[in-house]
N, C-alpha and C positions, 0 to 999 in steps of 0.2 A: 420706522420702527424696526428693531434688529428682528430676526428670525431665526429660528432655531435648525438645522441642519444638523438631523439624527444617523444612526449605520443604516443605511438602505439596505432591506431584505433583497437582496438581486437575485435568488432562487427560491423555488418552493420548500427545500431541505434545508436553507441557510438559516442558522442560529448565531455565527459569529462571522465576525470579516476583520481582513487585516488590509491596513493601509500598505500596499506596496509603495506608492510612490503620490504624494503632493504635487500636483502640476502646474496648483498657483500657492503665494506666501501674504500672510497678514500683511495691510494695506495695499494690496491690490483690487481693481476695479473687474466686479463681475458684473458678467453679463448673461442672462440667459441663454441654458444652452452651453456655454461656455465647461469645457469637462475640468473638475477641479482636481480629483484625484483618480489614480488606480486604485481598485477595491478588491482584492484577495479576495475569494469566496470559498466552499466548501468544493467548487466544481472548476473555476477558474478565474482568471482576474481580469475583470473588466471594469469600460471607463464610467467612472461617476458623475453627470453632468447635475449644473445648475439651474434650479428652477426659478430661481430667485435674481436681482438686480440689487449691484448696492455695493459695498467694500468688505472684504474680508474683511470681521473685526478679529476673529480665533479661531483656533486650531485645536483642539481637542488631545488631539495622534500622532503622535511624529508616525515619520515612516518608518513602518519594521511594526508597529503596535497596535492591536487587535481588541478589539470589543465587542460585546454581543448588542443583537439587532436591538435598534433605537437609541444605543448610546448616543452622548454629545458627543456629532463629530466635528461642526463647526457650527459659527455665526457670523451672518451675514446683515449688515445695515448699513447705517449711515454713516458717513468719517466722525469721527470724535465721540460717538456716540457710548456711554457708559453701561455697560454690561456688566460689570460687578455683580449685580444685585441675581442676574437672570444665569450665570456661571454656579453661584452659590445656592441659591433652588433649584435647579436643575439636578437630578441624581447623576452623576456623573460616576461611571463606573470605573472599577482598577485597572488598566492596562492590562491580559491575560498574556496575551504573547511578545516575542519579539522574535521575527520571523528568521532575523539569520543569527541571530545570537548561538555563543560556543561557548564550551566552558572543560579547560582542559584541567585536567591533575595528573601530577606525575608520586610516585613514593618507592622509593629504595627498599628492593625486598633481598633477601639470599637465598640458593636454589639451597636440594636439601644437600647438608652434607657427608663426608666420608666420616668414619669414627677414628679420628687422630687427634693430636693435640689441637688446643684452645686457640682460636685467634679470633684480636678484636677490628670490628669490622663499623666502621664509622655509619651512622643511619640517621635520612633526614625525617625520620617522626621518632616520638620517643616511642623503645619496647622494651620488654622484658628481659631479665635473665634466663637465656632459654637453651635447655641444654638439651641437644638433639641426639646423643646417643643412647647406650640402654639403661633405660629408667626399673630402677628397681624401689616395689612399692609394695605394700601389704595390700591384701586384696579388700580389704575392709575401706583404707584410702584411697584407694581405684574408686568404689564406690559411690561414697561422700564426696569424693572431686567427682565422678560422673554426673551425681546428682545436681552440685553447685553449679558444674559449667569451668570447672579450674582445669588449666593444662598441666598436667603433671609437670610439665617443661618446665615449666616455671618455677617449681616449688624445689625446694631443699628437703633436704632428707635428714634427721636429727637420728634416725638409728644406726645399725652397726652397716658400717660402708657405704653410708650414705641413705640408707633405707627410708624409703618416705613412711610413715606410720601415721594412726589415727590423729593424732594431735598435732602433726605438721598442717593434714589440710583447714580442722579446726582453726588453727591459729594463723591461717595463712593471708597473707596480706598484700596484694599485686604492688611489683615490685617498678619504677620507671625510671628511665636512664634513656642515657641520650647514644650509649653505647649497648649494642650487638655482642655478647660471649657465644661464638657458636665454637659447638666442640668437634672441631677439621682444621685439615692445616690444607686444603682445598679447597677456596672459596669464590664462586663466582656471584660478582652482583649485579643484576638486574633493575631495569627500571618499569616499573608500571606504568602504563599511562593509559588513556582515553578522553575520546572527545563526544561530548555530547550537544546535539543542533535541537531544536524546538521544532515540534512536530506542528508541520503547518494543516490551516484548515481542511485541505484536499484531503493528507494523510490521516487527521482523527476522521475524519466522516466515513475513509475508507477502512478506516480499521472497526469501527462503529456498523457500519453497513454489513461488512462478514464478519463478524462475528455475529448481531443475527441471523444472519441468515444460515451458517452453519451451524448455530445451535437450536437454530425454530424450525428450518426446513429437512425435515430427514430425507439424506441426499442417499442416491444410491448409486452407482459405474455401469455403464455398461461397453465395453471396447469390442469393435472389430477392425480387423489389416484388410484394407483394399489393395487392389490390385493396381497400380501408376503408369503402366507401360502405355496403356492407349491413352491414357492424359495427358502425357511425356509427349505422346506424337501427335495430338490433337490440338494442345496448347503450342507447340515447334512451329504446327499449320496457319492456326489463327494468328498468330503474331508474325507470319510473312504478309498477309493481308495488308494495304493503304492503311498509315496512323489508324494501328489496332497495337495494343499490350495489354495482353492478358496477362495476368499469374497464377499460380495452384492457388492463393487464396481465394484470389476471387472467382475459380471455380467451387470450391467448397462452400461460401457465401451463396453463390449460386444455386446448387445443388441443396445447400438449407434450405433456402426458400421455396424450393418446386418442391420439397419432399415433406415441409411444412403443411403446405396447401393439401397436402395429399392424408398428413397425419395431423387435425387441426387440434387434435388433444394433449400433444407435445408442446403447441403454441397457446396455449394458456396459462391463467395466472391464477392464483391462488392469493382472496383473501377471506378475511375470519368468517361472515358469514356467507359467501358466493364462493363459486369459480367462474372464470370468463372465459369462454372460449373466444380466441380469436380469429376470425375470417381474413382480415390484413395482416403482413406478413413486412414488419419492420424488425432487421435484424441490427443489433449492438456489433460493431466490432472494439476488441476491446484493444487499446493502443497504450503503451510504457511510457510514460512522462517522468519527468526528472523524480517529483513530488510521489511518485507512485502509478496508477491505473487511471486512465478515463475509457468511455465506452461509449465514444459519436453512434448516433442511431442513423442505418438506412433506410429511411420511408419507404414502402412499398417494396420492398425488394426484387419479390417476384416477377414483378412489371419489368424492371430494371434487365438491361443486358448485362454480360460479363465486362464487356468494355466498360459502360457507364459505371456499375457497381467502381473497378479498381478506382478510376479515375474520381470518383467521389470518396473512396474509402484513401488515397493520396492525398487528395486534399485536404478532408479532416486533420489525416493524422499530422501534416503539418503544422493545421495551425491548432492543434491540441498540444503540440510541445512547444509552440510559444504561448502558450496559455489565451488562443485569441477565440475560442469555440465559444458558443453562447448556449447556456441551458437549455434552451430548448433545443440545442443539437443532440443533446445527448439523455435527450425523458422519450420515453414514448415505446421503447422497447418492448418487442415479443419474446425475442429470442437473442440469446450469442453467441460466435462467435471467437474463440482465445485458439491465436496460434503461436507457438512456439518452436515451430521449425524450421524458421531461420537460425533460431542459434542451437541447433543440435540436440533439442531435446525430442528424444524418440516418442516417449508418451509421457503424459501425466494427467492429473486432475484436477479442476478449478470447482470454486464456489460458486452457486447461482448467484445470477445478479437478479435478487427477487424486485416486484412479485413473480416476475417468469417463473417457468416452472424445468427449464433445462437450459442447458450452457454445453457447448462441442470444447472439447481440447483435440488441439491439429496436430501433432507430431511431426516429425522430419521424414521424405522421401528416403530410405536405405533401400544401397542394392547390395541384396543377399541371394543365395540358393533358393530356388523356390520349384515346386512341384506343379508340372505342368504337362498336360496330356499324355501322364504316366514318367515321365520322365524331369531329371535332376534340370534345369536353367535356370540361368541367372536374371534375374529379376527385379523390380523395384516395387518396396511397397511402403503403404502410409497407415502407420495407428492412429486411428480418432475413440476418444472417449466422451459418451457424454454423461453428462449427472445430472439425474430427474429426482425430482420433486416426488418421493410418494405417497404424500396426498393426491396430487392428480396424475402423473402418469406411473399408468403401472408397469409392469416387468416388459409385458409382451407389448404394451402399446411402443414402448423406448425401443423395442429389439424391431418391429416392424419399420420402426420409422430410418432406422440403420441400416435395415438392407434397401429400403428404398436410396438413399441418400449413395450409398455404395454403386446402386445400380446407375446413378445419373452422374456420376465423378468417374467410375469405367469407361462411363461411354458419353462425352461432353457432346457430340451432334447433335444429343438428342434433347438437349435444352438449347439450342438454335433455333430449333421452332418454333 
């Protein structure tokens, strides 16, 4: 008896998926277990295995085509076996995506021009008769073209020298040619274009996700500049050390999480009826994929060393840009994480990834002038901003938790113990 084979829900956020890729084809022999397709998700694409035994009889999805949860994505029975009747009952839903689909248009425009003679100018859509010099019009016809939406440009002028008056725009009737009159003898033309790709599931959910959150969560900044020089020569030490690589990120990971434990009101979450404070101290880092942002979670962080931290927050991010991370790597989050200084951005601000209730922006190491035991030296410093939640942290709880976090990224020894 055939069996029906619907979009499996593969995360707790997922409402739609897109077949990336078909791994077997109609009349093949499945086997339990056996993985039939890749499945796009909201968070990444993972394998779709078979519960079932028996022959592909259909396929629902080409690859690239996207349905929401439970669509017919296949059937599975017996060779020859007639499905007609269970395809046609079956709701089978529209296609919504198509994941790399393009769609370009180009159109011939002219820049503006100089006010000289007339010249015609070939265009591949039809326009107007449109004369770009100075338009002379009765203010009453200004009007009534204001009103209507008419480009003066277009319009002829039936009074003295040409004068657009009240019964030109009245009687005015858009005019279509397949020829351009622009009034220059100086013309450059241009082409328009653009391409437009289909926004995959990763990217609505992400666009979906902050945009709540920046419009439910009233976000507020808080920045201070640390001091880098002894992190500079602390991180130089540790990484002489036997197979040891630290980085400044994952002293700042670090450094969240011991300043977390210490400020557990910054590590909470916010919903409609509670807040939860949290006691474990699992930090998001958040990692650039092609598609946009994901945010692998580090369990327990605090527990964790700087070594272990990098070396788990490397690995993720690897296989977060081949899309091999599984949901549950990336739920669970207290807090994040977002650096951006590696590619030179000094400071900035990110959205919470709720329910948390704060999110760090890392900035870049600059060395600049800096004021030091009365006097002018050259220095190295890091701007971190964080954005709290305020519903639950308030001004001074955000500002304490900052100079803790400062005080443990100055001085890294002291989270060696």
């Amino acid at each position: 008896m055939a069996e029906i084979i619907t979009m499996p829900r593969l995360s707790d956020t997922m409402t739609e998926g897109v077949v990336a890729q078909w791994l077997k084809k109609v009349g093949d022999k499945i086997s339990e277990g056996d993985i039939l397709a890749e499945i796009e998700t909201d968070k990444a694409t993972m394998e779709f295995e078979s519960f079932s035994e028996g022959t592909l009889l259909y396929i629902g999805l080409k690859d690239g085509e996207g349905a929401p949860v439970d669509s017919l994505l296949a059937i599975i029975g017996t060779e020859g076996e007639n499905i007609d009747t269970i395809i046609k009952e079956f709701n089978i839903t529209v296609p919504i995506a198509e994941n790399t689909s393009k769609k370009e248009e180009t159109k011939t425009v002219t820049t503006e021009p100089t006010k000289k003679a007339p010249v015609v100018v070939e265009a591949s859509q039809q326009a107007a008769i449109v004369n770009t010099g100075r338009i002379i019009a009765s203010p009453l016809a200004k009007k009534i073209a204001s009103e209507k939406g008419i480009n003066l440009g277009t319009v002829s002028g039936s009074g003295e020298n040409g004068r657009i008056v009240k019964s030109d725009i009245e009687n005015y009737i858009p005019i279509t040619t397949t020829k351009a009159i622009v009034n220059s003898s100086t013309v450059s033309v241009g082409e328009e274009s653009f391409e437009e790709t289909t926004n995959s599931q990763m990217r609505k959910t992400i666009a979906r996700r902050l945009a709540e959150s920046k419009f439910t969560a009233p976000h507020y900044y808080l920045m201070i500049e640390i001091d880098m020089d002894n992190a500079i020569t602390s991180r130089k030490a540790i990484n002489e050390l036997p197979d040891t690589k630290v980085s400044f990120n994952d002293i700042v990971v670090k450094a969240s999480a011991m300043a977390l434990k210490k400020h557990p009101k910054v590590n909470s979450q916010w919903f409609d009826d509670r807040t939860r404070i949290n006691h474990h101290v699992n930090i998001g880092v958040a990692v650039a994929v092609e598609d946009g942002l994901v945010v692998p979670v580090i369990p327990f962080t605090d527990l964790k060393s700087m070594t272990q931290i990098g070396a788990q927050v490397k690995d993720m991010a690897v296989r977060a840009k081949s899309k091999k991370l599984t949901p549950s790597e990336m739920d669970g989050s207290t807090f994040t994480v977002s650096n951006l200084g590696m590619f030179g951005i000094s400071e900035f601000t990110s959205i919470i990834n709720q329910p948390n209730s704060a999110i760090l922006s890392v900035g870049a190491i600059i060395q600049k002038p800096v004021v030091k035991n009365g006097e002018i030296v050259v220095g190295n410093t890091m701007k971190v901003t964080l954005a709290c939640d305020h519903r639950t942290v308030d001004g001074a709880t955000g500002s304490a938790f900052l100079q803790t976090l400062k005080q443990f990224i100055e001085n890294p020894v002291t989270m060696l113990a």
